[in-house]
C-alpha positions as CSV (number, residue, x, y, z in Angstrom):
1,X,0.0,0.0,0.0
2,X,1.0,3.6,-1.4
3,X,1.1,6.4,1.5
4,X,-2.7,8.1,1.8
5,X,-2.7,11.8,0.9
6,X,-3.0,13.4,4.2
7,X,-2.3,16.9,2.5
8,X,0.8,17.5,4.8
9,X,4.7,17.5,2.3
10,X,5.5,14.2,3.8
11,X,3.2,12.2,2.8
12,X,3.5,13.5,-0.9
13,X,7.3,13.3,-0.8
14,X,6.8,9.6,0.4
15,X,4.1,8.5,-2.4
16,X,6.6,10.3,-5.1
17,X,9.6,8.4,-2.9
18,X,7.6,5.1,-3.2
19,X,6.7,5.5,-7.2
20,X,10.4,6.3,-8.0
21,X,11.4,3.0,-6.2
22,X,8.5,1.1,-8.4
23,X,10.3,2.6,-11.1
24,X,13.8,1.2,-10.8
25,X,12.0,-2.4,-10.3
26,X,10.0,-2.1,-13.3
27,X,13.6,-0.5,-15.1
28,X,15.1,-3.8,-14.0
29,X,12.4,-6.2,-15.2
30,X,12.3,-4.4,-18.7
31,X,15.7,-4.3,-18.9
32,X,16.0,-8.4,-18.5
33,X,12.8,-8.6,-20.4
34,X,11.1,-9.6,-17.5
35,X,7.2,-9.5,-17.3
36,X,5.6,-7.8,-14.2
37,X,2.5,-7.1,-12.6
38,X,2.1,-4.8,-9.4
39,X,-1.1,-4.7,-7.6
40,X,-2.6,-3.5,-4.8
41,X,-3.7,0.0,-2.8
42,X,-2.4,2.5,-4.8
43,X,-4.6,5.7,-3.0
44,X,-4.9,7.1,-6.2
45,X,-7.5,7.4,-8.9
46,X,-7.6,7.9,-12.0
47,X,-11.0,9.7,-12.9
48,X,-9.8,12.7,-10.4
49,X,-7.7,15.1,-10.1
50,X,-6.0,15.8,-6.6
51,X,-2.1,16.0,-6.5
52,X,-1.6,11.6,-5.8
53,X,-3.7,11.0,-8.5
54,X,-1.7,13.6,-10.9
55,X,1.3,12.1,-9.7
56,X,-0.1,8.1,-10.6
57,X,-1.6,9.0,-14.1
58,X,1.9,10.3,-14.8
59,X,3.9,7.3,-13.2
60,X,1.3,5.2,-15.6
61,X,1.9,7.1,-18.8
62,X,5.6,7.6,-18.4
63,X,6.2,3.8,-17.8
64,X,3.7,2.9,-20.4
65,X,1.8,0.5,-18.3
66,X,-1.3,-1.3,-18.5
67,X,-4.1,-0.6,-15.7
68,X,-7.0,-3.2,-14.9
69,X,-9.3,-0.6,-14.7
70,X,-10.0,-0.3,-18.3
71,X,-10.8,-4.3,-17.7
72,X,-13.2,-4.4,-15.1
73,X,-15.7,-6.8,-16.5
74,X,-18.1,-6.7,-13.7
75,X,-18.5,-2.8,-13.8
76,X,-18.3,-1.9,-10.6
77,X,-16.9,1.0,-10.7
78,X,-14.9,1.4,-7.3
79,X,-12.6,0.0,-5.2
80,X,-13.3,2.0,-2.1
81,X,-16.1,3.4,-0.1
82,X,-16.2,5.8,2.9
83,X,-19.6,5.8,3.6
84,X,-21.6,7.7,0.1
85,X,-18.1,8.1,-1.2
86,X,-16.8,6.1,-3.9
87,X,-13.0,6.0,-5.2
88,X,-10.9,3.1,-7.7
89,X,-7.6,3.3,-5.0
90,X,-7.2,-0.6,-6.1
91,X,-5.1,-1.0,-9.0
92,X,-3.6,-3.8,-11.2
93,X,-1.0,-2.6,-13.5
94,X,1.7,-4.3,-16.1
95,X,4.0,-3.9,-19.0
96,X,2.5,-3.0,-22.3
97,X,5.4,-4.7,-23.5
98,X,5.2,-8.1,-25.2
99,X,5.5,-10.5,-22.6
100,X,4.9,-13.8,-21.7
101,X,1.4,-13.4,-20.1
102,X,-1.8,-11.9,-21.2
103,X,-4.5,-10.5,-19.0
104,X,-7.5,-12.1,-19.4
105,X,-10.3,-10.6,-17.6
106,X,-9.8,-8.2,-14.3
107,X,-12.8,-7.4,-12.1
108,X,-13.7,-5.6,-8.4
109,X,-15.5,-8.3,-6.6
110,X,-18.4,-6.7,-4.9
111,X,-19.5,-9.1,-2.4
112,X,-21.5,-8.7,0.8
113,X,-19.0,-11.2,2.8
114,X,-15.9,-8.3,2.5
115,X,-15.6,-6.6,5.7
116,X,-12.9,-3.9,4.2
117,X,-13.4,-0.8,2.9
118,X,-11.8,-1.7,-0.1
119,X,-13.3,-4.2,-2.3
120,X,-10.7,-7.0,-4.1
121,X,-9.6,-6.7,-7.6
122,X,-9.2,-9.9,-9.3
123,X,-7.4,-10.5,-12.5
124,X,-7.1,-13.7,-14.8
125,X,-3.7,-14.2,-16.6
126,X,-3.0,-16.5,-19.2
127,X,0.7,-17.5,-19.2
128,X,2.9,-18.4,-22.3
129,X,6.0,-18.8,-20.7
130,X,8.4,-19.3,-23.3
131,X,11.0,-18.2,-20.8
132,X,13.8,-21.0,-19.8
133,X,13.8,-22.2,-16.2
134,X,17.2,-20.3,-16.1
135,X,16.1,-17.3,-16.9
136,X,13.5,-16.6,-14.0
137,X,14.9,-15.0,-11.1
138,X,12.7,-17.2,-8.3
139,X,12.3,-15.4,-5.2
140,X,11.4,-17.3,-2.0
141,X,9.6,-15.9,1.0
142,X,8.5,-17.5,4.0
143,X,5.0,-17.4,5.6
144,X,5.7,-17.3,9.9
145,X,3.7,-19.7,11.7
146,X,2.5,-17.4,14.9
147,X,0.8,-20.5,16.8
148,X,4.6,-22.4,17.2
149,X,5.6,-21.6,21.0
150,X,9.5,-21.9,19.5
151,X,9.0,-19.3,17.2
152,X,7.4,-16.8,19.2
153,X,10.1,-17.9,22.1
154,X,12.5,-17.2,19.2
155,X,11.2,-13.8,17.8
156,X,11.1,-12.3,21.3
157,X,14.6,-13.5,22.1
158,X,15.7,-12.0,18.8
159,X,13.1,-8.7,19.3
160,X,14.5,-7.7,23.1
161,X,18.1,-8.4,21.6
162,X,17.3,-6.0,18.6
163,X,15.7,-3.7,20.7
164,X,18.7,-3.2,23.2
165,X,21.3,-2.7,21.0
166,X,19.1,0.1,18.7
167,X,18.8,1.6,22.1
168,X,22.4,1.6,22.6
169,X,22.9,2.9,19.4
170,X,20.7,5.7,19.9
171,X,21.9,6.7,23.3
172,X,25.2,6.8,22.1
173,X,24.3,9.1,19.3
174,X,22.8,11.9,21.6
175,X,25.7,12.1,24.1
């Protein structure tokens, strides 16, 4: 998730901070020839016109990426609601480029079991990976399991170790 626009300097410096880092991830992927897709809560949208959604129309254009907006086959028509307002914050986007995937269908699920204020946006992809095993970079990450007594026995060990020595870092730094 992009910062929200709380209309302070910050938090418009860190959205532009966060697009330019989106940037040199999708330079590196199109320089390898690497298809991409980024999703998720951008706070932006593209049918206004406050100073994020300036700021992601341009990030869009300039890259030349695709949005699931354009695709959303179920018409809904937002992503979030705040009461009678209605916004598209949720986005899907990818390289225009030719690639080894093609989007099939993208759509904002509307259903009455969601307890966010921000609806899911789905997407179908059809891959035609021509790609050699090889070639994909294959990043691994690992989902914590919070109900193991060892981990958490572990992770607070680790956490009060962490903890004291940023401490001691700190209080060194302001004598």
């Amino acid at each position: 998730m992009l910062k929200f626009d709380d209309n302070s300097n910050e938090s418009y410096d860190c959205f532009k901070s966060d697009l330019l880092i989106l940037e040199s991830e999708i330079k590196y992927n199109l320089d390898r020839n690497l298809p991409f897709v980024i999703m998720g809560d951008w706070n932006a949208d593209l049918s206004r016109e406050k100073r994020f959604d300036k700021l992601f129309k341009e990030f869009i254009l300039k890259k030349n990426l695709q949005i699931s907006d354009f695709l959303d086959s179920k018409y809904t028509g937002f992503t979030y609601r705040n009461g009678s307002y209605r916004a598209t914050l949720d986005h899907i986007v990818w390289s225009q480029s030719e690639s080894s995937f093609e989007i099939l269908d993208s759509s904002i699920e509307n259903i009455a079991e969601n307890l966010s204020d921000h609806l899911p946006v789905t997407v179908r992809i059809k891959i035609n990976s021509k790609l050699e095993e090889k070639e994909l970079e294959h990043n691994f990450y690992h989902r914590v399991n919070w109900e193991s007594k060892e981990f958490i026995q572990f992770f607070n060990q680790f956490s009060d170790q962490y903890f004291e020595d940023f401490n001691r870092i700190l209080e060194n730094e302001t004598t």
